[in-house]
N, C-alpha and C positions, 0 to 999 in steps of 0.2 A: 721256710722260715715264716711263721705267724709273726705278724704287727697289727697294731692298732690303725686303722687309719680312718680320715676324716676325708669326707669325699666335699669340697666345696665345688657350686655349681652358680656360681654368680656370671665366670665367662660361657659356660655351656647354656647358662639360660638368657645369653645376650643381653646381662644387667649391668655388666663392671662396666666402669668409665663411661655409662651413657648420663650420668647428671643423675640417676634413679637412688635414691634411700638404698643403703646398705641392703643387700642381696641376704633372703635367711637363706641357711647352709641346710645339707641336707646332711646328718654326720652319720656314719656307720656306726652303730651300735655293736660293742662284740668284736673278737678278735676274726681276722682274716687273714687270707695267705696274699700277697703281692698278684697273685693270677684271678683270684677271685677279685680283688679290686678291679682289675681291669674288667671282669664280667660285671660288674654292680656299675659299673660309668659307662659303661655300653647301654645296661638295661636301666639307668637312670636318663639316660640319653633318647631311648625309644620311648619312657611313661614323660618325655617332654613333650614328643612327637604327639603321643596320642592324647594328651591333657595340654594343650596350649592355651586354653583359656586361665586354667588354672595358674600356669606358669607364667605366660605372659600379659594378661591383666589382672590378676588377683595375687601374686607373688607379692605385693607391699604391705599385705594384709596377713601375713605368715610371719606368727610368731617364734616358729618353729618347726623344726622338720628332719626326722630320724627314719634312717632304713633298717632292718635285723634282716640279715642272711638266712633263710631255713632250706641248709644242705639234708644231704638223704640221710647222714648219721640223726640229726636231729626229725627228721621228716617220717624218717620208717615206722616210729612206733604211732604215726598219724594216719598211717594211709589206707589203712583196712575202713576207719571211722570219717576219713575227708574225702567232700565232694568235688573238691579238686583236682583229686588225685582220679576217682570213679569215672565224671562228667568231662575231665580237659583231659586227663592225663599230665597232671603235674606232678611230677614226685621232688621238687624243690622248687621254691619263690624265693621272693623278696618284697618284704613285707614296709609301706612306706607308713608313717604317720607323720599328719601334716597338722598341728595349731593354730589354731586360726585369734588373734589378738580378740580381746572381747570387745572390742570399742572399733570395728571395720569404717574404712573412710573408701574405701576402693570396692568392698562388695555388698551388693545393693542389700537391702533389709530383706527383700521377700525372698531371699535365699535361706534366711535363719540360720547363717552358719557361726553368728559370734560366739565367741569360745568354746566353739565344737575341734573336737578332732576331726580330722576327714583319714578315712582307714582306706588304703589301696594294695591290691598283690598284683606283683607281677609275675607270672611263670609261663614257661614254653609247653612243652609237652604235645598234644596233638590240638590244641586250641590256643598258638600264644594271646595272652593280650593281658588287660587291665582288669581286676575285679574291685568293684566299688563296691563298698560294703555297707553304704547308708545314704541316704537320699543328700546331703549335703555333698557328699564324693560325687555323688551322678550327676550332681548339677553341676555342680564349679568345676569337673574336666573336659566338658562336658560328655554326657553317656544318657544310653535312655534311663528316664526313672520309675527306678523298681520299686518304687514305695518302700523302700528300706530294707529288702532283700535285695543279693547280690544280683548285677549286673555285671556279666562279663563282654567288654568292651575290645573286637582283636585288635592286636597292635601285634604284626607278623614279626617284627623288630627284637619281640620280647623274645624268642627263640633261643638266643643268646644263655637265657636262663637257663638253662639244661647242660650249658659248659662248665657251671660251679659243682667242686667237685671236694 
């Protein structure tokens, strides 16, 4: 059975009932099957692990935040031409985007990240982890920075990835 669902992470990222500003949601874009939920809160659970700065200092400054599922139906006609797929061995992610409010009070100036999106994948394959796709991503998870090429950050956790099916 496919359903819609919204994956809220206010108690996974330790924010509900601590006195903290309304927690942003990270919602699933796109329909999914009840099993792939449980894969996308596992693998939203490890990009916590491996981006705690982001989540846990910089989360009040998130105006928003959407994940897209790309299963191997939608992944196959990418993988001849993604380095993803060549360089890690991903043949499906999850793909997060994070908003960042244009007027930040919690993340410093010299990050430059007001009203940037911050682009991140997660997938398993033979290199799980984090890819930061822009130098604002690399810094606020923190990850080394690639001057605005990607940086793949492992997060072994992201493994998980390779269960959406």
């Amino acid at each position: 059975m496919i359903k819609r669902f919204a994956i809220v992470l206010a108690a996974a990222l330790g924010l509900a009932g601590c006195g903290e500003p309304e927690a942003a949601r990270i919602v699933v874009r796109g329909e999914i099957s009840e099993d792939q939920a449980a894969v996308v809160g596992e693998a939203i659970a490890a990009f916590e692990r491996a981006c705690p700065d982001l989540v846990e200092r910089y989360w009040g400054d998130v105006e928003s935040a959407e994940a897209v599922v790309w299963g191997p139906e939608v992944v196959k006609d990418l993988l001849e031409i993604d380095y993803r797929w060549e360089q890690w061995g991903w043949t499906r992610w999850i793909e997060i985007n994070v908003k960042i409010v244009d007027d930040p009070k919690i993340i410093p100036g010299r990050h430059r990240a007001q009203g940037h999106t911050l682009y991140y994948f997660l997938g398993g394959g033979r290199r799980p982890g984090v890819d930061g796709k822009k130098t604002q991503s690399q810094v606020l998870c923190p990850m080394p920075d690639g001057q605005g090429s990607d940086v793949l950050k492992p997060a072994p956790g992201l493994a998980v990835v390779d269960q959406l099916g």
